[in-house]
C-alpha positions as CSV (number, residue, x, y, z in Angstrom):
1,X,129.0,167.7,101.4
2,X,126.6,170.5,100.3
3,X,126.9,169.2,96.2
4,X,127.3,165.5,97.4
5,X,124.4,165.2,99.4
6,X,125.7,161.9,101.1
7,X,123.0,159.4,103.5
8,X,125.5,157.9,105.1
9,X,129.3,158.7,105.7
10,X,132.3,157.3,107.7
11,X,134.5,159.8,109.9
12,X,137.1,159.3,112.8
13,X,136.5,161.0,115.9
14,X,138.9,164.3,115.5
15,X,136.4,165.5,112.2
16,X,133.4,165.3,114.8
17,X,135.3,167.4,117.3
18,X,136.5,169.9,114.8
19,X,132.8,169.9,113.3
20,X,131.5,171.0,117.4
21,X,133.9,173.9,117.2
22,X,133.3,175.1,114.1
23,X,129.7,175.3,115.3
24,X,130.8,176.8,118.6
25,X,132.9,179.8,116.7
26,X,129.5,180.3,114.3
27,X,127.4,180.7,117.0
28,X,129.8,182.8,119.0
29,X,129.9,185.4,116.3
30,X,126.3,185.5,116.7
31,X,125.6,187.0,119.6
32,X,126.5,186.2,123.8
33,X,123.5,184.2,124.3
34,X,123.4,182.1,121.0
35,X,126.0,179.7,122.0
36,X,124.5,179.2,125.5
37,X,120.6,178.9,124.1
38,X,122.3,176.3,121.3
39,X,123.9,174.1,123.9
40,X,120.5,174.3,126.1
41,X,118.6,173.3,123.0
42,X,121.1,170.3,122.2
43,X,121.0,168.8,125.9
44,X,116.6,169.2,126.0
45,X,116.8,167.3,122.7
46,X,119.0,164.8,124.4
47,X,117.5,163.9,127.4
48,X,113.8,163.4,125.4
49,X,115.7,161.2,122.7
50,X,117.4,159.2,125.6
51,X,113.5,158.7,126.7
52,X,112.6,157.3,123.0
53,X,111.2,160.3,122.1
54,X,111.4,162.8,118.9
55,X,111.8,166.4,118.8
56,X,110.6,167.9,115.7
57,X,110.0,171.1,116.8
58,X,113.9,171.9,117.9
59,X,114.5,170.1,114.6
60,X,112.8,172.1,112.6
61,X,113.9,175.7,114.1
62,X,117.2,174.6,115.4
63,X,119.1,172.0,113.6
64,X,117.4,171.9,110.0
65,X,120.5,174.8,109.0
66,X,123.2,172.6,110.4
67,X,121.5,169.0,108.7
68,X,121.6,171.2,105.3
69,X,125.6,172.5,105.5
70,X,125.6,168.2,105.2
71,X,123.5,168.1,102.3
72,X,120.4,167.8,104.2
73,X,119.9,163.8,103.2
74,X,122.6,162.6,106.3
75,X,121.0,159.9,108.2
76,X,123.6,158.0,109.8
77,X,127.1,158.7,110.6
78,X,130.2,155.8,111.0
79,X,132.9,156.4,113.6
80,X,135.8,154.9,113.7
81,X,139.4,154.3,114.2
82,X,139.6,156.2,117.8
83,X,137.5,155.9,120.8
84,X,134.6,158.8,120.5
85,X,133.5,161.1,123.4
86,X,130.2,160.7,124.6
87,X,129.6,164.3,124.6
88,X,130.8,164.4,121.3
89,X,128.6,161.7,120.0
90,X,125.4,163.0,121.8
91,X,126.0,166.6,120.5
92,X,126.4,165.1,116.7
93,X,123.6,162.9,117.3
94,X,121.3,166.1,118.9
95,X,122.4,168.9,116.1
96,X,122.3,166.7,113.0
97,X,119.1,164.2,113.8
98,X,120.9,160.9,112.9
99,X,121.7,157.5,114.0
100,X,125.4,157.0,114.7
101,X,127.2,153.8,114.8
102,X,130.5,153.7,116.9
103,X,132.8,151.0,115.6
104,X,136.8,151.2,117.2
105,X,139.2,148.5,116.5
């Protein structure tokens, strides 16, 4: 993703819960209050976008490094084939900064 440097991409729901953990286990090996301060950042971010607002601030600081792993360019995201979480979709919304469009069949 780093050498592609995609806009837009197309996943299924399981890639999206394997990206959360991976995250998790990162931030886990950081330190006892990473994880914790992460998810606190991720539902602040959440509850201001659900409001219509931006955060550029937490973006900046706190989701810039995880944007980049995705070649920093991602704006939108495609789900399909399965049914996506909500928490799921809010947390990849939140870290990453995009749109997301939710399409099952």
């Amino acid at each position: 993703m780093r050498l592609i440097k995609p806009d837009f991409f197309v996943v299924v729901p399981l890639i999206l819960e394997r990206f959360q953990k991976e995250i998790y286990a990162q931030l886990n090996r950081g330190g006892f209050l990473a994880a914790p301060l992460f998810t606190y950042f991720m539902e602040y971010k959440n509850r201001w976008i659900d409001r219509g607002f931006q955060t550029p601030i937490l973006d900046k600081l706190v989701c810039q490094k995880i944007k980049e792993e995705f070649g920093g360019k991602i704006s939108m995201i495609g789900v399909g084939g399965a049914a996506l979480h909500t928490s799921i979709e809010k947390f990849s919304r939140a870290a990453l900064n995009i749109h997301m469009t939710n399409g099952t069949f």
